[in-house]
ZAMARGU-4260 file (C-alpha; in steps of 0.2 Angstrom, whole numbers, plus 5000, padded with zeros to 4 digits):
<rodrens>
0) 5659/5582/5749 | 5641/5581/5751 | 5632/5579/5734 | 5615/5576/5727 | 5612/5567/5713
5) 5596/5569/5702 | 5592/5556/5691 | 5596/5535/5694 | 5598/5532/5674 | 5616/5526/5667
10) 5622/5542/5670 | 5618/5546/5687 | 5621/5529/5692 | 5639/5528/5685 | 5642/5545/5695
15) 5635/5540/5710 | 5646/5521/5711 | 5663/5533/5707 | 5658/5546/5719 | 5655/5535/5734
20) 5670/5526/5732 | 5679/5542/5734 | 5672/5545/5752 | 5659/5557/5746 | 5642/5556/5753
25) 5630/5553/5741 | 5609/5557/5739 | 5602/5551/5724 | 5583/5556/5720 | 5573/5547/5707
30) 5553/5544/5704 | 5558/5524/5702 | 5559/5517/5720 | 5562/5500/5712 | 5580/5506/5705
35) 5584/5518/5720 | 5581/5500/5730 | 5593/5490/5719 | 5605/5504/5717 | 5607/5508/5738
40) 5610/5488/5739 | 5625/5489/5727 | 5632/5506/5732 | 5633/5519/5748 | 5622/5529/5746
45) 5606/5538/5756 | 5591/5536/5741 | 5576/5547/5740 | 5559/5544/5731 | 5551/5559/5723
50) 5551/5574/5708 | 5568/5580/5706 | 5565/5598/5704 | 5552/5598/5720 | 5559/5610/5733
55) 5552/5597/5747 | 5559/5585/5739 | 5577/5591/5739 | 5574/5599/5755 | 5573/5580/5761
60) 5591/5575/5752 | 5598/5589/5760 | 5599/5604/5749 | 5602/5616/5763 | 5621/5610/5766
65) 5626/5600/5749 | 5640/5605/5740 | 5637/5602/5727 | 5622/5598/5715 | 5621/5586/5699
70) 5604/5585/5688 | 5606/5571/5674 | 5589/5568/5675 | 5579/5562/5656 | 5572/5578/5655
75) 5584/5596/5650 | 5569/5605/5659 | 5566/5594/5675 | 5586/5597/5677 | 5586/5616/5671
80) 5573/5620/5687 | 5583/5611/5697 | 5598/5621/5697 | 5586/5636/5698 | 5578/5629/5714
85) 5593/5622/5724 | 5601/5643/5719 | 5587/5652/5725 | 5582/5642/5739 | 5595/5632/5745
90) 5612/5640/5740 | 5618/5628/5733 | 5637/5631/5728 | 5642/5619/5709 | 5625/5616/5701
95) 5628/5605/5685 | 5614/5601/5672 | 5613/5589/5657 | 5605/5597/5642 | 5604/5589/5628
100) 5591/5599/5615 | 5602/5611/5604 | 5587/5622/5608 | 5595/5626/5623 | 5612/5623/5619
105) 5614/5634/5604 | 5609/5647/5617 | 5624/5643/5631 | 5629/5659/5638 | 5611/5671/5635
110) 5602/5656/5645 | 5615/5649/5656 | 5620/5662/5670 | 5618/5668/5689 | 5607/5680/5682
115) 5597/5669/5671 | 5597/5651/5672 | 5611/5647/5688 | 5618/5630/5680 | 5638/5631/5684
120) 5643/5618/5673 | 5632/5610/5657 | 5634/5593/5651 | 5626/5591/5634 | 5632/5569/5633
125) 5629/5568/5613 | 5640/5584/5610 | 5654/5575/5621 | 5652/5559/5611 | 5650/5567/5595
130) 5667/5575/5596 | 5678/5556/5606 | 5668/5550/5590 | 5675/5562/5577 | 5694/5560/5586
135) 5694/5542/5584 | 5689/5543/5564 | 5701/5559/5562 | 5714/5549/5570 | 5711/5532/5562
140) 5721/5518/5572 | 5720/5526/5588 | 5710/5517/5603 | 5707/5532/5613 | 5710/5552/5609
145) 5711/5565/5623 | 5714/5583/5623 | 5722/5593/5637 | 5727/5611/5640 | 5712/5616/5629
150) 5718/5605/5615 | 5736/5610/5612 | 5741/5593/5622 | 5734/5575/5617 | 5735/5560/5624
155) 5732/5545/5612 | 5731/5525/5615 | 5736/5516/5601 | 5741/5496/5599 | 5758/5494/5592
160) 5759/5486/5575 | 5772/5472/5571 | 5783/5479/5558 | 5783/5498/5563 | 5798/5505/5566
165) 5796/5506/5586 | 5791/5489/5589 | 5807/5479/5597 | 5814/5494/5600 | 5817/5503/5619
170) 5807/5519/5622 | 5824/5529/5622 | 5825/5524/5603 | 5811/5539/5601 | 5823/5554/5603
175) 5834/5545/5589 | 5817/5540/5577 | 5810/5560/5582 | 5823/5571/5583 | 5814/5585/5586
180) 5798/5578/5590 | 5794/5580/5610 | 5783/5564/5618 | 5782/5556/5632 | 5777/5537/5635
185) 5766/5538/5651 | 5759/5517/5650 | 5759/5503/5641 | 5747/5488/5643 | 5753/5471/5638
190) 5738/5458/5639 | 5730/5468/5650 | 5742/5474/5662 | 5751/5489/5667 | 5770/5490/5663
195) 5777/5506/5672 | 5785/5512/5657 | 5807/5515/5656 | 5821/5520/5645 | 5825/5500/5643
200) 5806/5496/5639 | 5803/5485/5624 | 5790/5492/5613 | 5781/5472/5608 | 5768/5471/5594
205) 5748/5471/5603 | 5755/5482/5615 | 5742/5496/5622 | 5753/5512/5623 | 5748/5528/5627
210) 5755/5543/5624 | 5758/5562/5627 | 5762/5576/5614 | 5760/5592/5606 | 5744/5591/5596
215) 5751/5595/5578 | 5764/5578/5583 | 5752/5566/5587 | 5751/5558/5569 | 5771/5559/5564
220) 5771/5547/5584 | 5756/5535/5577 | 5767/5531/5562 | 5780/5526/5572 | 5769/5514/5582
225) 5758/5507/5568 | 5758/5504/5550 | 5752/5516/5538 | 5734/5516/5538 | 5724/5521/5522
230) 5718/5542/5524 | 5698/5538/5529 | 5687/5545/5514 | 5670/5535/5516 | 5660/5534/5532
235) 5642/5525/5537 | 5635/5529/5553 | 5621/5514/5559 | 5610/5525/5570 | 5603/5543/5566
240) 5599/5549/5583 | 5605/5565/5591 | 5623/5559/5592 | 5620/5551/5573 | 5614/5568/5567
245) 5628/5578/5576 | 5640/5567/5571 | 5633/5566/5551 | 5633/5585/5553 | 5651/5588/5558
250) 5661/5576/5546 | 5651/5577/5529 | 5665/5591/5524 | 5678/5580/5526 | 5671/5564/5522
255) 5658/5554/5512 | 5645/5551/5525 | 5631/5540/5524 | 5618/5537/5538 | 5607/5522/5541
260) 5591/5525/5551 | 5574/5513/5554 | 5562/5527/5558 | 5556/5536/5546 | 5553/5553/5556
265) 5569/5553/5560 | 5576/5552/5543 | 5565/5566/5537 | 5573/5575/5553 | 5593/5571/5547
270) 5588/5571/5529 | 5584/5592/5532 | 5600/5593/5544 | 5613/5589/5532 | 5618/5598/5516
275) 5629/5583/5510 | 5627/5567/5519 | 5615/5552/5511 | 5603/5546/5524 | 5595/5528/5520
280) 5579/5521/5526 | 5582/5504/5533 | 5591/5492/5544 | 5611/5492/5549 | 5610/5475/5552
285) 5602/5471/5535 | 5615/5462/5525 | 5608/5466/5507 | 5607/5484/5512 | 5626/5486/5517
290) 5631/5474/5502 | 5619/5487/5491 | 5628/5500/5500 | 5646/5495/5498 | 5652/5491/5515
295) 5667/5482/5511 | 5670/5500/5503 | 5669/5510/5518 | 5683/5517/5529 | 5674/5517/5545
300) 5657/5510/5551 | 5648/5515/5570 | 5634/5509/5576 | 5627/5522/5587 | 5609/5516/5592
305) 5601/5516/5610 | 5598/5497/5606 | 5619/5486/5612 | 5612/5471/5603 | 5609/5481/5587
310) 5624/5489/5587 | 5635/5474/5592 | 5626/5462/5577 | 5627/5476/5565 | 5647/5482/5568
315) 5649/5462/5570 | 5641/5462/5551 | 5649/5476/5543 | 5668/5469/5550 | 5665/5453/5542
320) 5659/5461/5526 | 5674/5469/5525 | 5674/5484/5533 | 5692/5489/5539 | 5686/5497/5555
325) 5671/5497/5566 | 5668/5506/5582 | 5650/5502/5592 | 5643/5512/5603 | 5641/5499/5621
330) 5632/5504/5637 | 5633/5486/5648 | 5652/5486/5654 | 5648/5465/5652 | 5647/5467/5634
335) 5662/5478/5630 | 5675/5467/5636 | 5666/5452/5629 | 5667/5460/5609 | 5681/5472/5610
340) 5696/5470/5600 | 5689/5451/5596 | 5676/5456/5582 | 5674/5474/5585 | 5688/5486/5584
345) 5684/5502/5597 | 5671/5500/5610 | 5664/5515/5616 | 5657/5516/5633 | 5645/5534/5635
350) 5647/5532/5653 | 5667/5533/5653 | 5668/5545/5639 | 5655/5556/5649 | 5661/5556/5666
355) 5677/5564/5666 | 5667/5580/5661 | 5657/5579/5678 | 5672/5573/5688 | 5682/5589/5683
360) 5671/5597/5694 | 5672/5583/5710 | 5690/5582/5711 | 5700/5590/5727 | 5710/5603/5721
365) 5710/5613/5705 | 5708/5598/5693 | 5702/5606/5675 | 5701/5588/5665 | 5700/5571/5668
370) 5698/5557/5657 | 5692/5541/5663 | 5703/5527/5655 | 5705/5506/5653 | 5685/5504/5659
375) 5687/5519/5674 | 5702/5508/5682 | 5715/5522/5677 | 5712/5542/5674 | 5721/5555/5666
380) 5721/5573/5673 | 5728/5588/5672 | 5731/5597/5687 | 5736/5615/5692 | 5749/5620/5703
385) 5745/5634/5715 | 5755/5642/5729 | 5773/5643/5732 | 5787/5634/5740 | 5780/5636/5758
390) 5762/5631/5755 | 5764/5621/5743 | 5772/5601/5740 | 5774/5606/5722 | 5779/5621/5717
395) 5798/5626/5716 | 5800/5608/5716 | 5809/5598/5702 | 5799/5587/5695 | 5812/5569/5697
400) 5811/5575/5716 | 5792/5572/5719 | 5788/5559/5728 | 5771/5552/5717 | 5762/5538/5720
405) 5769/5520/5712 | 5760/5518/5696 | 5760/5537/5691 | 5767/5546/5680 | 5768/5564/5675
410) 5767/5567/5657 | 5770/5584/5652 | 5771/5602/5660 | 5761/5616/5652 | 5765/5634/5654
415) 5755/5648/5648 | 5757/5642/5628 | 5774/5632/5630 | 5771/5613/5630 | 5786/5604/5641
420) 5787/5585/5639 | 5793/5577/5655 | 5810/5582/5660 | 5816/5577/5678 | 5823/5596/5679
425) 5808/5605/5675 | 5806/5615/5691 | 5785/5619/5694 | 5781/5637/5694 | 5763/5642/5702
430) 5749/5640/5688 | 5760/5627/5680 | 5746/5615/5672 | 5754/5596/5675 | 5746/5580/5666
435) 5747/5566/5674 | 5740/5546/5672 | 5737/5536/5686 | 5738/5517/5680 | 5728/5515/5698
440) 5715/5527/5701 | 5715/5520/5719 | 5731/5534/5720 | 5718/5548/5717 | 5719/5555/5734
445) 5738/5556/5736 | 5740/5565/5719 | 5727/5576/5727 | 5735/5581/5741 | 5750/5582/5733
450) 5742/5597/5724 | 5733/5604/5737 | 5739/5620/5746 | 5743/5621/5763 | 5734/5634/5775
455) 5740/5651/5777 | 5740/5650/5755 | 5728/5668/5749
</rodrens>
């Protein structure tokens, strides 16, 4: 695909290194021709120096015949014209905007049309944090929570306990501990590496395992895995941003929130948005404050600043004043594996979280989610089958008689509203949605073709 990429931040950048290693060609436009420079050295890419939304400008990075167009540039506006441009000027066919104010957001489908503003696909980054944020604290002891199938499937990463009743056991021991409970191991990471999971697998304690269910199960598998952990009541969020705010905004029914912010405009800002929440003046990393505050009290603590140095030191802080959990919000990959799981519980990376929503839209095939897992070296997606047993490689086949690539694995088949864990008879029917984790996201491609349809398909 040829695709133009508007915006050399994290976010365009992160897009741009995925994309060109799937054999896509790739023009990125930025003002900075310092960080185009760096970023064409690292990466294979065509760079282009000047004002995003310029129609000169994007006639240069080829408009006329890109497929596809993707503005995650700083400003919602800049990226809005964008899309407007590269519609009436250049045809472009997917247009995908980032918009972050809730000005525009709160006004989605008025604003956001072929007959108003013609953005295909909008990315608002602090709502797709805000909500893998509010998973992890709903779901306390999980690593990672994904939804799929418009959220009547989940897949959930957590690290197996010593003592819970799975651990030393085989995976075939599931049916006997859950009866009537449907889940499907898809992988398990022991020190880091893959196992390709089996019947005679040995569940060990500090294992990563990640699995596939029916939403309303998901917590009666994480007791099986882990230990009991405490229902979360008390919350402090270090950082009262946009993704500070939202967050603060959404749990403050459930849970006693309290928001530490430095600036004071922003406090005023938070302060007017919540109706429950206690915001505090001050800093996360200030030990008299959390002591004042009563961290060794609280469920759950994020550091969610712009700044990964303040939020490392201040999660670093509140774990060794007690707090029982901490998650921290990371941007350099560098430090995410240096702190995670040795002094801070989850690491969040906004780049991973982030990308699947825009690599939904990239994939061959009709791929409607994907979730970037274990720092973008494995994936998760959920594919539709289309065709039928002429054009396609999938449909009318069973599902132990396709021939996936080695480190794949299919989770779960969903059909209209019926959830089928994996079963080697289920036989695919066209529109059948099928998850699958790729423990090698090198193996994209043959999953794609795999689902593609063969010509002569209408």
């Amino acid at each position: 695909m040829k695709i133009i990429i508007l915006g050399a931040g994290r976010v365009g950048s992160s897009v741009a290194n995925i994309l060109a290693s799937e054999n896509n060609a790739i023009t990125m436009v930025d003002k900075d021709q310092r960080l185009l420079a760096e970023l064409s050295d690292q990466m294979d890419i065509k760079t282009i120096v000047g004002h995003a939304s310029h129609p000169r400008v994007l006639r240069r990075a080829g408009a006329a015949d890109a497929d596809m167009l993707i503005a995650v540039t700083q400003s919602d506006e800049v990226n809005m014209v964008a899309c407007q441009v590269a519609y009436t000027l250049f045809h472009v066919p997917t247009k995908i905007a980032r918009v972050r104010s809730e000005q525009y957001t709160n006004k989605q489908e008025q604003l956001f049309s072929q007959d108003a503003l013609p953005v295909d696909v909008l990315i608002s980054p602090e709502q797709i944090m805000m909500k893998y944020i509010r998973r992890l604290i709903e779901y306390h002891g999980a690593l990672q929570v994904l939804d799929f199938a418009g959220g009547r499937v989940q897949m959930v990463a957590v690290q197996a306990d010593s003592g819970s009743p799975l651990v030393g056991q085989p995976l075939r021991a599931l049916k006997a501990h859950m009866p009537d409970t449907d889940v499907r191991v898809v992988a398990i990471y022991r020190q880091g590496t893959a196992i390709f999971p089996h019947g005679d697998t040995i569940i060990q304690s500090g294992d990563d395992v990640f699995f596939l269910s029916a939403t309303q199960n998901v917590r009666r598998v994480m007791k099986e895995l882990r230990q009991a952990d405490k229902a979360v009541k008390r919350v402090m969020l270090a950082g009262g941003g946009n993704i500070g705010r939202l967050l603060a905004k959404k749990l403050e029914a459930k849970y006693q929130v309290k928001v530490i912010e430095h600036n004071r405009s922003k406090v005023r800002t938070i302060t007017e948005s919540l109706s429950k929440g206690l915001v505090l003046e001050g800093d996360a990393a200030d030990e008299d404050l959390l002591k004042e505050e009563n961290i060794d009290a609280m469920d759950v603590f994020c550091a969610l600043t712009n700044d990964d140095e303040a939020n490392i030191l201040s999660a670093m802080l509140a774990k060794r004043m007690g707090c029982s959990r901490v998650m921290s919000i990371i941007n350099r990959s560098a430090y995410v594996d240096l702190v995670e799981s040795e002094v801070i519980d989850i690491a969040i990376s906004p780049r991973q979280v982030t990308i699947g929503t825009l690599l939904a839209h990239v994939r061959r095939g009709d791929v409607v989610a994907v979730h970037s897992l274990r720092r973008g070296a494995a994936e998760a997606i959920e594919a539709v089958a289309h065709g039928d047993e002429r054009t396609s490689k999938v449909v009318g086949r069973r599902l132990k008689d396709l021939k996936l690539p080695e480190g794949t694995t299919i989770g779960a088949v969903v059909r209209g509203e019926s959830v089928m864990m994996f079963s080697g008879d289920i036989e695919i029917q066209p529109d059948d949605h099928v998850i699958l984790f790729l423990a090698d996201k090198r193996k994209l491609p043959e999953v794609e073709r795999l689902f593609a349809v063969s010509v002569g398909f209408i």
